[in-house]
N, C-alpha and C positions, 0 to 999 in steps of 0.2 A: 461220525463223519470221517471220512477221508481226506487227508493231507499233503499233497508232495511237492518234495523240493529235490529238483534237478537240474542239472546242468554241468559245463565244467569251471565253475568259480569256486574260491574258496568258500565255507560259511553253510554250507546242506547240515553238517553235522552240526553246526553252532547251532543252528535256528532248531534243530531236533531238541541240544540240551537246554534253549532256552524254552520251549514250550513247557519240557519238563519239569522246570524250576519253576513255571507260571503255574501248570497243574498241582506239585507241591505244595506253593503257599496257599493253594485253595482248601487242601487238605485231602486232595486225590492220593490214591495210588500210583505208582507209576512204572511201569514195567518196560526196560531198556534192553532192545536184541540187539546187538552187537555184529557185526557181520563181515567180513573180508577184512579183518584190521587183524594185527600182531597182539592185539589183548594189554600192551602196554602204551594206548591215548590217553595222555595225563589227565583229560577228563574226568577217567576212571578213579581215580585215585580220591577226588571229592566225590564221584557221585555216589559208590558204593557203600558210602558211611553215613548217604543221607536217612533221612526214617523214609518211608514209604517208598521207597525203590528201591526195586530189583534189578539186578543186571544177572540178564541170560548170553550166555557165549559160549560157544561151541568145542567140543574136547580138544577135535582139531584145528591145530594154530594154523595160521595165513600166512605165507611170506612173499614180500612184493614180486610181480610177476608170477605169481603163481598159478594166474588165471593163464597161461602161456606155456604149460609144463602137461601136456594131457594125458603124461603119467599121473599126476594128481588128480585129476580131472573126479575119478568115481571115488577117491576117499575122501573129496573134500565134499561132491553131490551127497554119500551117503551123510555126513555129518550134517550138511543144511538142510539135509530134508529132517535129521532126526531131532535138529533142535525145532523147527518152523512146525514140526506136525505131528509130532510126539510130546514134545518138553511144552513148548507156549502153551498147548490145546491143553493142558491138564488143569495148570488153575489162572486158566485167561479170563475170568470171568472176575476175580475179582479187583482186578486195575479198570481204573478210568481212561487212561492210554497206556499205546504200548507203541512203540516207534519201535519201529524195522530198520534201524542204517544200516544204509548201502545193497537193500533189498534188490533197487534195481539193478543192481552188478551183477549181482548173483541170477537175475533173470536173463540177462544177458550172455553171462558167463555157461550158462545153461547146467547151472548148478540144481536147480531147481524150476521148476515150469510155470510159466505166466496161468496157464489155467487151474495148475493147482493151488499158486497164490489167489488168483480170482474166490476161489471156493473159500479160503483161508480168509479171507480178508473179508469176505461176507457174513461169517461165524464171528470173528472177531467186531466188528461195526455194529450189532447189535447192542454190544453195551458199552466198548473203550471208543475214545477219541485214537485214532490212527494216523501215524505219522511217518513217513517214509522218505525216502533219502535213495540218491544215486546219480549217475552221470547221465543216462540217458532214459524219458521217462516212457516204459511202453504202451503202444497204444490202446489195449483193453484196459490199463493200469489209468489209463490218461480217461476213460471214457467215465468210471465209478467215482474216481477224484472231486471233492467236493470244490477244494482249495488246489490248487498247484500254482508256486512260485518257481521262476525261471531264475538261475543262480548262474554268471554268466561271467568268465573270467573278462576282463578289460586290463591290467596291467598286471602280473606276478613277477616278485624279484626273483624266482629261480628264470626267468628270463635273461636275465642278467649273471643266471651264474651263481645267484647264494642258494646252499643247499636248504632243507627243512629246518626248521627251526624251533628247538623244546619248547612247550607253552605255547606257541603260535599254530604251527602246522600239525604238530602233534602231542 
């Protein structure tokens, strides 16, 4: 089955490593894409040391607003289409899920194409639980969706001015 969690509140990516921690203690697999982040979410830092999970991340680093530089634009497409459909496809068959964060950005960001995830994500549903993450969720993406939670900001204190926060935000 298919999963998604979108919107702009905080918590898409929480609710991704908490799935992952529930598929762990079951004794799954779990295979973690990584996607439009700088590669240092303290998340990282426990998850990579857990047994049964993998974390895939892309050669090339992110850096905020990057999606807004369209001199990056084809080095950063080349690298998400080489992890999403070169690297996953080789041994996706043996995770019981695999969560894609921030997959819908990168659909948005037209890093990657909604139809070729469509094909992706049909290969992969055959045997992982799939978990997906992003800010806007689109609509062929919304139609295969088994599950979708709407994730929806109502107060943040960078409203006020405090910036991110180690441990909290990232």
């Amino acid at each position: 089955m298919i999963q998604s969690y979108y919107g702009n509140g905080k918590g898409k990516t929480t609710a991704a490593v908490g799935c992952a921690i529930r598929s762990l203690g079951s004794g799954q697999r779990v295979l973690f894409v990584q996607l439009l982040k700088n590669n240092e979410s303290s998340e990282f830092r426990i998850l990579k040391n857990l047994d049964n999970l993998d974390v895939l991340k892309p050669d090339e680093r992110y850096e905020l607003f990057d999606n807004l530089k369209k001199e990056r634009t084809e080095l950063l497409s080349e690298a998400y289409n080489k992890l999403l459909f070169e690297e996953l496809t080789k041994n996706n068959e043996c995770y019981q899920m695999i969560i894609l964060d921030e997959i819908f950005d990168i659909i948005e960001f037209e890093y990657v194409s909604e139809d070729k995830l469509l094909e992706l994500l049909n290969l992969l549903k055959e045997h992982s639980e799939i978990i997906l993450t992003g800010h806007i969720l689109p609509d062929k993406i919304a139609l295969v969706s088994d599950y979708i939670s709407e994730i929806r900001e109502i107060n943040h204190p960078y409203k006020k001015g405090v910036p991110s926060r180690k441990g909290i935000e990232y």
